[in-house]
C-alpha positions, 0 to 999 in steps of 0.5 A, a space after each residue: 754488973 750481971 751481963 744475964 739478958 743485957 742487950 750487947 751491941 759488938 761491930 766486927 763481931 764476926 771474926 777475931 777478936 769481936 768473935 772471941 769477945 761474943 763467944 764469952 757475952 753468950 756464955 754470960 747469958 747476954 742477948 748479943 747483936 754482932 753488926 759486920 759488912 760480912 753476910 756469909 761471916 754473920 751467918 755463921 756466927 748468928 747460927 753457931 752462937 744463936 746472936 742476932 746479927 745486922 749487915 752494915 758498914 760501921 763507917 755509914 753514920 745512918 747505921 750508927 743512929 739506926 741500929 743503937 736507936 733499934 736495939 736501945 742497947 745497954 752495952 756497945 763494944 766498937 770493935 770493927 776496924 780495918 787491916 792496915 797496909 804494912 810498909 815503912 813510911 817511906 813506901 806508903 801512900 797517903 791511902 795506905 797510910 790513912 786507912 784506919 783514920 777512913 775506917 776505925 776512927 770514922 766508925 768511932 767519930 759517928 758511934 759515938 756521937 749516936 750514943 751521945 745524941 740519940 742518947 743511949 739510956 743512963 747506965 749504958 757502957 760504950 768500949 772503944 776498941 784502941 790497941 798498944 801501936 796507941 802507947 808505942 807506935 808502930 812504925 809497920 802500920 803507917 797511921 794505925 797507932 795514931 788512929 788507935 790513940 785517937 779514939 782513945 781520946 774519942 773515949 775521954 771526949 765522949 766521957 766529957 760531953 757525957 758528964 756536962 749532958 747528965 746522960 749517965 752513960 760511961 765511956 771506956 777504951 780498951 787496949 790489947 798490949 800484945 799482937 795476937 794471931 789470927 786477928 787479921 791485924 794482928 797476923 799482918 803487923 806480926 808477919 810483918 815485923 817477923 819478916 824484917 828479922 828473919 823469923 817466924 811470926 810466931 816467933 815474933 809474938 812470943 816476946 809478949 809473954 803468955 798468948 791472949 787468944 781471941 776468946 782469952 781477949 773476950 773473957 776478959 773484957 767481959 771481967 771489966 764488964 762484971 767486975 765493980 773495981 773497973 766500973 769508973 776506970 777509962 782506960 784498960 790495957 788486957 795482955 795474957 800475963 797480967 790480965 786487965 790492968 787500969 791504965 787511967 782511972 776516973 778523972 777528977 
């Protein structure tokens, strides 16, 4: 897929990851749309990079069928997510440890399904933004692992009531295997973990081989995008040493 002119929706594009990822789409010649809670981040980002740019919360279930049926776009990228408290289980509260289920998974449960009802028109691709706490856990982050597994399923699901419609359109999740700083999450899981060992966070993330930058992040999820050998895979974990690799493939 030739991503020159395709209409590109990315939540939490403002920042992090989101903004890696949107940096490597206008490289491309997409016409992304970055949707973020924050005006003065979407200022920046809309003038430095010339992206058109909405003001919205990723949770409120209006924006998510107002915004996808304004821009009619042909790709979605839900990225937006929250930072998590970290603590171990037994230091938690129940709103700490429920943040990313009130945020992450929300967001997912309304995108989603406005992708499915409005619908998106066939050939649109959906991203799921998920995480490697979804294939390990992650013990620091409360419920951050299971909120990042569901919306892996969330994906699946969504394939399936896709399938059983004949809407034509492909939903796929995406799994960094490796904490990255400079993400907010990221930062906070790293420094967590490093802090209980007595290290440095930059220490901490080493043990996951080469770096995957936000923009290193961005340039390949665009290579799952273009390239036909990820066009009917599900599941993409993405690390700096191995690159895309298929953790699910098509189901039967």
């Amino acid at each position: 897929m030739s991503l020159r002119d395709k209409n590109v929706v990315v939540t939490g594009g403002s920042r992090g990851l989101g903004l890696g990822l949107v940096e490597a789409l206008v490289e491309q010649g997409a016409s992304v749309t970055v949707v973020a809670r924050g005006a003065e981040a979407l200022d920046a980002v809309g003038a430095r990079l010339g992206v058109a740019t909405i003001a919205a919360d990723v949770t409120d279930e209006d924006a998510a069928y107002r915004i996808l049926g304004e821009v009619r776009p042909d790709i979605v990228v839900l990225n937006a997510g929250a930072t998590p408290r970290m603590g171990r289980l037994d230091r938690l509260t129940w709103e700490d440890f429920s943040v990313a289920w009130e945020t992450d998974v929300k967001a997912g449960f309304y995108w989603l399904q406005a992708a499915l009802n409005l619908p998106l028109k066939p050939g649109s691709r959906v991203f799921v933004g998920s995480s490697g706490a979804a294939v390990t856990g992650s013990q620091m982050s409360g419920g951050y692992g299971g909120s990042k597994r569901m919306l892996w399923f969330m994906a699946k699901y969504a394939n399936g009531v896709a399938q059983e419609k004949s809407l034509g359109i492909r939903f796929q999740a995406i799994v960094p295997r490796q904490m990255i700083l400079g993400t907010g999450i990221g930062d906070a899981a790293a420094g967590a973990y490093a802090g209980s060992m007595g290290i440095t966070p930059e220490q901490f993330v080493t043990r996951f081989g080469a770096p995957m930058p936000p923009r290193a992040f961005g340039d390949r999820v665009v290579s799952v995008l273009e390239d036909p050998q990820y066009a009917d895979g599900v599941v993409f974990g993405l690390n700096g040493d191995a690159g895309v690799t298929i953790m699910e493939g098509a189901g039967p």
